[in-house]
N, C-alpha and C positions, 0 to 999 in steps of 0.2 A: 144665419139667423133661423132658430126653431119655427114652427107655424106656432106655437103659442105664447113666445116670444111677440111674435110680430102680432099677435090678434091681441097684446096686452098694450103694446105701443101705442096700437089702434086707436082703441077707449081711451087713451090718457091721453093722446093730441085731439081726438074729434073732444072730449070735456075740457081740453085747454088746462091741463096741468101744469106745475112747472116742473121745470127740468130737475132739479133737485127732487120733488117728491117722485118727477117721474125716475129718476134714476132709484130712487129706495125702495121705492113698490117693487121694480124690476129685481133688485138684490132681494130683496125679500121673498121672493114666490123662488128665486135659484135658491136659497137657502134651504127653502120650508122642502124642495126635491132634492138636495144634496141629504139633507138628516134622511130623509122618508127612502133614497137610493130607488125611486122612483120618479115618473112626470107626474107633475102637478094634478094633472087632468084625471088621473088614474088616483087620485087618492079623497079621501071622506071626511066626514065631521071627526070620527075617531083618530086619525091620523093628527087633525089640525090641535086636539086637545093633547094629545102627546107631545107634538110639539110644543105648547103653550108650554107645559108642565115643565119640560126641558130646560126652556129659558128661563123660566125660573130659578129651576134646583139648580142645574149644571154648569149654564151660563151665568145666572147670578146679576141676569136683566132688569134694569129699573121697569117700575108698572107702566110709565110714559112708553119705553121702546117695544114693552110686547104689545098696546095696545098698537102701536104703528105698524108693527108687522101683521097682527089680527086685519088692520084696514085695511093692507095692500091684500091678504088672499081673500079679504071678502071680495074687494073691488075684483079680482081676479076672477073668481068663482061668479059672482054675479054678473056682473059686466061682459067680460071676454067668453066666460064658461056658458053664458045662459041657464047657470045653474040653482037650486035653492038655496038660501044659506039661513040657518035658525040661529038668532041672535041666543035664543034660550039655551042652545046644546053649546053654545059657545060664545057664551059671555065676553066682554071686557075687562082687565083687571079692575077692579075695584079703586078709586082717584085716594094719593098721597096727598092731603090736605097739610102745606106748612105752614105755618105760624108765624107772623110778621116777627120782626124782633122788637118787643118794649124799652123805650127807652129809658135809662135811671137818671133820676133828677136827681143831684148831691143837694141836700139845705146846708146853709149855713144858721146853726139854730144852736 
């Protein structure tokens, strides 16, 4: 296990995570260093928007799953990193607002 493997484990049992989320953050931040072909820890706001951009275009990511992976490197970066993180340089995707379905009433008329 990396040391920043284990210093991300850390913060998500000491905040009492669940294991699901804790296991997606974990795939998340391997991800965001497999694209980057660097560690986490070594990479910047500009890396993390190329990323975003990625899932987007390439991967073809709903705005729910990149906003989930945005939360796992904040919580990474802030949390474990003791690092800054600027919501401004790196916004959330923007929320998919869907529309109930209405119902059609038939009259007999």
């Amino acid at each position: 296990m990396t040391r920043l493997r284990k210093m991300m484990l850390e913060e998500l049992e000491r905040r009492n995570y669940s294991p699901r989320t804790t296991d997606d953050y974990i795939r998340a931040v391997e991800d965001f260093a497999r694209y980057s072909h660097r560690p986490p820890d070594r990479l910047g706001t500009q890396h993390i928007r190329e990323y975003e951009a990625q899932l987007f275009s390439q991967r073809k990511l709903a705005p729910s799953s990149v906003t989930q992976r945005l939360a796992a490197l904040r919580f990474f970066f802030i949390k474990a990193l003791k690092r800054p993180w600027s919501v401004a340089e790196t916004p959330y995707p923007k929320k998919v607002l869907r529309l109930g379905l209405v119902p059609i009433f038939e009259t007999n008329g």
